[in-house]
MDTraj code that builds the backbone (N, CA, C; nanometers):
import mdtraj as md
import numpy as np

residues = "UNK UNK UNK UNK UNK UNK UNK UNK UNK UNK UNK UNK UNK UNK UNK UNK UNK UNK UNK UNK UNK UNK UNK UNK UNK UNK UNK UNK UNK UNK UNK UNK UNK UNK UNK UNK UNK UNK UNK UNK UNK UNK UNK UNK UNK UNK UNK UNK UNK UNK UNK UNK UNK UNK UNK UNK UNK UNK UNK UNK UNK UNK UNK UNK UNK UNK UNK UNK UNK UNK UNK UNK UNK UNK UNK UNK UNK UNK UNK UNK UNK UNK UNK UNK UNK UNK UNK UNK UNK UNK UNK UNK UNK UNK UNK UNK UNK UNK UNK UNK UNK UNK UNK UNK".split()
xyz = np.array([
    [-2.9829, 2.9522, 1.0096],
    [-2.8512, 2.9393, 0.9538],
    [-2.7469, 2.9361, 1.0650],
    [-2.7680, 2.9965, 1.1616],
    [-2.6444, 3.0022, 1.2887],
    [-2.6483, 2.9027, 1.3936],
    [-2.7747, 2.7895, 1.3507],
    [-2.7735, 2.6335, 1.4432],
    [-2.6820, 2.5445, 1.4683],
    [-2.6287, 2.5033, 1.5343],
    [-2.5185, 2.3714, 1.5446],
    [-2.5953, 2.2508, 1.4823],
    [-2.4984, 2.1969, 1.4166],
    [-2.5163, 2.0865, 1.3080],
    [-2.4521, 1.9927, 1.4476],
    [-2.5213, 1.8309, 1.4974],
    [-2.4613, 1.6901, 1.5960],
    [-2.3871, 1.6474, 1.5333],
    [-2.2783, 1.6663, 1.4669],
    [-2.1793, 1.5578, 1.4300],
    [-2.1435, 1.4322, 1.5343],
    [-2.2200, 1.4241, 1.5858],
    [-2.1887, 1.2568, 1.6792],
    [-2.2220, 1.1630, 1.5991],
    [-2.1759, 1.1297, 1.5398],
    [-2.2075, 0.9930, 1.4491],
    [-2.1618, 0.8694, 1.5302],
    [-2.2530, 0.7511, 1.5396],
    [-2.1534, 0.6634, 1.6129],
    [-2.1176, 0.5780, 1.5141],
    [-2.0051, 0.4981, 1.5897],
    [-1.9375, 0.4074, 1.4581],
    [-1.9864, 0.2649, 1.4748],
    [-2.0093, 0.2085, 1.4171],
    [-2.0250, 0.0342, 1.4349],
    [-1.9494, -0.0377, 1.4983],
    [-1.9653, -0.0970, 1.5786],
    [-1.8883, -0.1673, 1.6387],
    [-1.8592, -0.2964, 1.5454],
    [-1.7728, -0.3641, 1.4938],
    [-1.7158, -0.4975, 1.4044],
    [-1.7209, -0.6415, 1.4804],
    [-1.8174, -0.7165, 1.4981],
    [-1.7261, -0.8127, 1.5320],
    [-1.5907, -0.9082, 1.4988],
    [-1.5164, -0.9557, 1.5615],
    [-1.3693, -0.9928, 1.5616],
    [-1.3771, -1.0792, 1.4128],
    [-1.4702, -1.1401, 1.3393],
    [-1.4432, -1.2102, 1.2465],
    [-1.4417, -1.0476, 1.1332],
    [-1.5577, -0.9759, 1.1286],
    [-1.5417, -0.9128, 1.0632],
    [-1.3954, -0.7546, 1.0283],
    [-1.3701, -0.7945, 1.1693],
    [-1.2653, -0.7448, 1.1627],
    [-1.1147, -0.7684, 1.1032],
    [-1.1317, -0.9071, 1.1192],
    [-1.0662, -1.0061, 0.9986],
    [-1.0795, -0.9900, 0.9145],
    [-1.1979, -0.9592, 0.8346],
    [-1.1953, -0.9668, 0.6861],
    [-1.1532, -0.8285, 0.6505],
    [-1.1503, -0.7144, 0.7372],
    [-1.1180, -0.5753, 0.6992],
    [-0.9816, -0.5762, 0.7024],
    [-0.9357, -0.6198, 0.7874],
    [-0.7832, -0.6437, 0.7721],
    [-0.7011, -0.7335, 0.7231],
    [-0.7662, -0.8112, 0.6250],
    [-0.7616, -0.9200, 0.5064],
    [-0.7293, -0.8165, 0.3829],
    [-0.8798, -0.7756, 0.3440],
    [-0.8949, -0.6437, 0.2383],
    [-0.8091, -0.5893, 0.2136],
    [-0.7552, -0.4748, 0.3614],
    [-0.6619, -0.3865, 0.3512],
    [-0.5287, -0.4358, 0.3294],
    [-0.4766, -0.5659, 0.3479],
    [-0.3502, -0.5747, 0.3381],
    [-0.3424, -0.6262, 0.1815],
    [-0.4277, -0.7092, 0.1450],
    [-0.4326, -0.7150, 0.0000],
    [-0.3966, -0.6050, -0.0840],
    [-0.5197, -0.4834, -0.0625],
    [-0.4817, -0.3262, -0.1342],
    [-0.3584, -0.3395, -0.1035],
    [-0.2535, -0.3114, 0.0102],
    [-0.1550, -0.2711, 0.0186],
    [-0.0525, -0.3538, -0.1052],
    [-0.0851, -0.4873, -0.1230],
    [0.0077, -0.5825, -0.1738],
    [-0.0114, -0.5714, -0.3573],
    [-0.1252, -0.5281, -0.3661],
    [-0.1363, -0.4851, -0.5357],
    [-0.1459, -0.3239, -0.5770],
    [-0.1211, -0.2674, -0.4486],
    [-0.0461, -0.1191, -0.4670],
    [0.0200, -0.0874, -0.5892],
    [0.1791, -0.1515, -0.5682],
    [0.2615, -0.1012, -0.7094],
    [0.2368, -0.1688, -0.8207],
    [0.1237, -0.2330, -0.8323],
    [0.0475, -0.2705, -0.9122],
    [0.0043, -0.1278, -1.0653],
    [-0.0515, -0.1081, -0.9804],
    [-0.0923, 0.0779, -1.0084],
    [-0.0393, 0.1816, -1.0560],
    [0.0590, 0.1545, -0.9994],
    [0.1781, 0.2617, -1.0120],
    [0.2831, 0.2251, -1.1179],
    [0.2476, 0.1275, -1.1526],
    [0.3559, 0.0540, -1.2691],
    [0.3224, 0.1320, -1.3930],
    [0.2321, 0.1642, -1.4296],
    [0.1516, 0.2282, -1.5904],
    [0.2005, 0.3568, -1.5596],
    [0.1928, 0.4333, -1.4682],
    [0.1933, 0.5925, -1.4158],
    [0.3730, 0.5353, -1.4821],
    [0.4620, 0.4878, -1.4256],
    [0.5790, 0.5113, -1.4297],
    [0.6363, 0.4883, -1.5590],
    [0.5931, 0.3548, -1.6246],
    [0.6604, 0.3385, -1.7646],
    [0.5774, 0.4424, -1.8841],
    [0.4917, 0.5441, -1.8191],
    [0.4373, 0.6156, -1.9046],
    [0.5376, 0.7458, -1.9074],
    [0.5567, 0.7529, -1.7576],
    [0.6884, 0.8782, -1.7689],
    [0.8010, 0.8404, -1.8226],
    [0.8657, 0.7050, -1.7777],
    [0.9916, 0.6642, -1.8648],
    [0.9572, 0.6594, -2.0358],
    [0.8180, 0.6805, -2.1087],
    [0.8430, 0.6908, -2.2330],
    [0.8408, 0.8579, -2.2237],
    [0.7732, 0.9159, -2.1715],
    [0.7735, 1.0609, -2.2178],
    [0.9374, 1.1082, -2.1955],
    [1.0023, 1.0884, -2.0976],
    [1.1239, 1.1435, -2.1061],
    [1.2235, 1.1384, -2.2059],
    [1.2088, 0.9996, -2.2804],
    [1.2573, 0.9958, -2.4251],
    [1.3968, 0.9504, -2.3970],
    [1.4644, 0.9424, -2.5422],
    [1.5950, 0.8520, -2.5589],
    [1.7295, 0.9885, -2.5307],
    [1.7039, 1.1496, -2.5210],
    [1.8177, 1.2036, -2.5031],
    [1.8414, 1.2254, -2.3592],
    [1.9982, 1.2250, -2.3627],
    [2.0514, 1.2300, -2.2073],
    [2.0316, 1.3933, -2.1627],
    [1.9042, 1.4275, -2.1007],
    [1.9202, 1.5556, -2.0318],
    [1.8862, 1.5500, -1.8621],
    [1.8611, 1.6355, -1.7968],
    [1.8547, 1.5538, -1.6658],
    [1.7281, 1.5416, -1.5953],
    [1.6152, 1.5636, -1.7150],
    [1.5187, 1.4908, -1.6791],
    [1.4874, 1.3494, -1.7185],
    [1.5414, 1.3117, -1.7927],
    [1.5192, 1.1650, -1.7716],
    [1.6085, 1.0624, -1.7009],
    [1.7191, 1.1669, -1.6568],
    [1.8155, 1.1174, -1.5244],
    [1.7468, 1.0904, -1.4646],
    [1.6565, 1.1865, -1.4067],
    [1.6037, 1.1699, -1.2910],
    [1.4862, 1.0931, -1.2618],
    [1.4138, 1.0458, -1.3918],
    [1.2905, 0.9698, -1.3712],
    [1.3517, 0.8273, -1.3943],
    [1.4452, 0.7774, -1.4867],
    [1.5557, 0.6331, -1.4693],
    [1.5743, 0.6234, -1.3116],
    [1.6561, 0.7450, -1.2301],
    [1.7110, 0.7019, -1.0823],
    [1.5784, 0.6860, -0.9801],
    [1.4523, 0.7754, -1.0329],
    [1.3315, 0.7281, -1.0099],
    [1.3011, 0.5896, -1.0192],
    [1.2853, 0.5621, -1.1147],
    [1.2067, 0.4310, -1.1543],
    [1.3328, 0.2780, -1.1216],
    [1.4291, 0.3365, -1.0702],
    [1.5274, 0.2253, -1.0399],
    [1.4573, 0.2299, -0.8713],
    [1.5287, 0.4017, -0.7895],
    [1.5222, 0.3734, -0.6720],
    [1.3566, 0.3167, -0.5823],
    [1.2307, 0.4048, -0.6342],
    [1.1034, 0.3629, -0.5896],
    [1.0878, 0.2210, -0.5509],
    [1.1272, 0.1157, -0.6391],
    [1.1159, -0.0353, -0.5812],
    [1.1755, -0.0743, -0.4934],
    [1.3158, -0.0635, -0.5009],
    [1.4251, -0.0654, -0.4077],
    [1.3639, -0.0193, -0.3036],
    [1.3420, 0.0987, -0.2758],
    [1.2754, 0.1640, -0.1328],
    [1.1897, 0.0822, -0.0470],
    [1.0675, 0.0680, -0.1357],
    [0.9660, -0.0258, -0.1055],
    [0.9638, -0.1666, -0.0925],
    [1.0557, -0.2448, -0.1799],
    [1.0843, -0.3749, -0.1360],
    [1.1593, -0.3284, 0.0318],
    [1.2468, -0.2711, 0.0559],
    [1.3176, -0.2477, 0.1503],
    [1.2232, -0.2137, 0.2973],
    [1.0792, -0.1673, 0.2524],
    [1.0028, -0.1544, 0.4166],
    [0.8614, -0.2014, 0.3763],
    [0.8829, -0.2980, 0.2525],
    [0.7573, -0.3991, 0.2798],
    [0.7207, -0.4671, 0.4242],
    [0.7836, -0.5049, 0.4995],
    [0.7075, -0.5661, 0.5945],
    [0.6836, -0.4796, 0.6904],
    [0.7379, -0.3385, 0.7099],
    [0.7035, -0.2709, 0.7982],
    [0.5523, -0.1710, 0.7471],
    [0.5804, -0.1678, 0.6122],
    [0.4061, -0.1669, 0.5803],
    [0.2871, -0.2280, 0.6208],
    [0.3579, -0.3439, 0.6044],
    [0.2321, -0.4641, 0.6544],
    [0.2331, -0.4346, 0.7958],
    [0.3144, -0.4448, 0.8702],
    [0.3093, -0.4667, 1.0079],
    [0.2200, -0.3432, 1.0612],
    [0.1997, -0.2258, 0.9530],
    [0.1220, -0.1343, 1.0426],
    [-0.0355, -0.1959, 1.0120],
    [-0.1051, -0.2809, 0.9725],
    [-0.2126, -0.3069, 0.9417],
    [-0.2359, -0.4421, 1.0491],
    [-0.1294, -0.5473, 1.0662],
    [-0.1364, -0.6330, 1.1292],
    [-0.0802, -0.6602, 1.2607],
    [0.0036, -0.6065, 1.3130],
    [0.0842, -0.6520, 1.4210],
    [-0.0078, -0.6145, 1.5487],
    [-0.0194, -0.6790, 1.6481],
    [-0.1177, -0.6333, 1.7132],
    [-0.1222, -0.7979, 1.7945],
    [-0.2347, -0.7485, 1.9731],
    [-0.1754, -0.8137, 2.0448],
    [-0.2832, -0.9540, 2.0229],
    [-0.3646, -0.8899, 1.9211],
    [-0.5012, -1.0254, 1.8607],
    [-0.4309, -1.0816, 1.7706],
    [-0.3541, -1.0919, 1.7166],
    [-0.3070, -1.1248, 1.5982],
    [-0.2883, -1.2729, 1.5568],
    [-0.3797, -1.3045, 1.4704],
    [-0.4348, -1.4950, 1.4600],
    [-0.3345, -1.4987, 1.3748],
    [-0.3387, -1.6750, 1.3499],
    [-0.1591, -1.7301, 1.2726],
    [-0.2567, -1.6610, 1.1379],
    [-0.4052, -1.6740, 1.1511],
    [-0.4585, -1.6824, 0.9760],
    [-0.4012, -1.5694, 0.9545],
    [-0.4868, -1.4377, 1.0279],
    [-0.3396, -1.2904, 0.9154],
    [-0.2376, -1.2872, 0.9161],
    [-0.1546, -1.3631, 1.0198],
    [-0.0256, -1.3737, 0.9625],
    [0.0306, -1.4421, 0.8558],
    [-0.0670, -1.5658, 0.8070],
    [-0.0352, -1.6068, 0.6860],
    [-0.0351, -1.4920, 0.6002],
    [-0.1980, -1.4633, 0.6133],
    [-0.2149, -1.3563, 0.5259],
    [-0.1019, -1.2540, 0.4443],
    [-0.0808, -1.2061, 0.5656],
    [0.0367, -1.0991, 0.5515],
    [0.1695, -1.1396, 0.4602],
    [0.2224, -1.2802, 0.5098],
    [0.3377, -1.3577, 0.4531],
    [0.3405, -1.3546, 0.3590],
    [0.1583, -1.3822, 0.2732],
    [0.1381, -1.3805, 0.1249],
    [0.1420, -1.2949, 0.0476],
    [0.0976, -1.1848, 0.1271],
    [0.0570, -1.0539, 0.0732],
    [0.2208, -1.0115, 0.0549],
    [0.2904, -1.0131, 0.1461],
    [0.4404, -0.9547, 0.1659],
    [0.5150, -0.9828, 0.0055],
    [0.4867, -1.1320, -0.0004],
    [0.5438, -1.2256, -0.1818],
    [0.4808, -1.1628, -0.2435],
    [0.3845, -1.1045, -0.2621],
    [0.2850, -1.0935, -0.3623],
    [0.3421, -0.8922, -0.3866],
    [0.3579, -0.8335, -0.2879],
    [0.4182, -0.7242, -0.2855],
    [0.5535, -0.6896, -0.3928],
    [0.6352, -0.7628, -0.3329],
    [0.7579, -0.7839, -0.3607],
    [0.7697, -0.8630, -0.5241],
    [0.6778, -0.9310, -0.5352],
    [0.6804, -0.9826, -0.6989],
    [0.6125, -0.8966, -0.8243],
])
top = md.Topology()
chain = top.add_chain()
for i, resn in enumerate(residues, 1):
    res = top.add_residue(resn, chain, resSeq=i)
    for name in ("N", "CA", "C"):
        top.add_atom(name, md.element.get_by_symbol(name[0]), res)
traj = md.Trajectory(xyz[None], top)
């Protein structure tokens, strides 16, 4: 029971195409994100209901400001997945798309 457990695991090394496709993947997830989050929110905007108290102040200035925010540092989202000194025009399409696809 008092043995050291090797946690040396090594990691795989990717080659550069496959590294592409991981950072394809991931920026996609990122771009159908508030995807997700859309059901969570119009589920709280029904629970808060039709009287003015200041919880449903606060989930309205919620559900106004959250997009706003996020449209506002969409590309600096992306840019943490892509920007980089490999960076092919293809993920940058990528990204461009993903960015519209965010934002819509």
């Amino acid at each position: 029971v008092g043995g050291k457990i090797n946690m040396s695991a090594q990691k795989k090394v990717l080659s550069p195409h496959e590294q592409l496709e991981v950072k394809k993947r991931k920026i996609w997830e990122l771009a159908t994100s508030p995807r997700k989050q859309m059901a969570m929110m119009m589920f709280m905007m029904w629970l808060s209901g039709n009287e003015l108290n200041i919880f449903p102040i606060m989930i309205t200035g919620q559900a106004v400001y959250s997009p706003i925010s996020s449209i506002m540092g969409a590309t600096k989202l992306f840019s943490k997945v892509v920007d980089g000194i490999d960076t092919s025009a293809e993920l940058r399409e990528e990204r461009r798309n993903a960015v519209i696809t965010y934002i819509l």
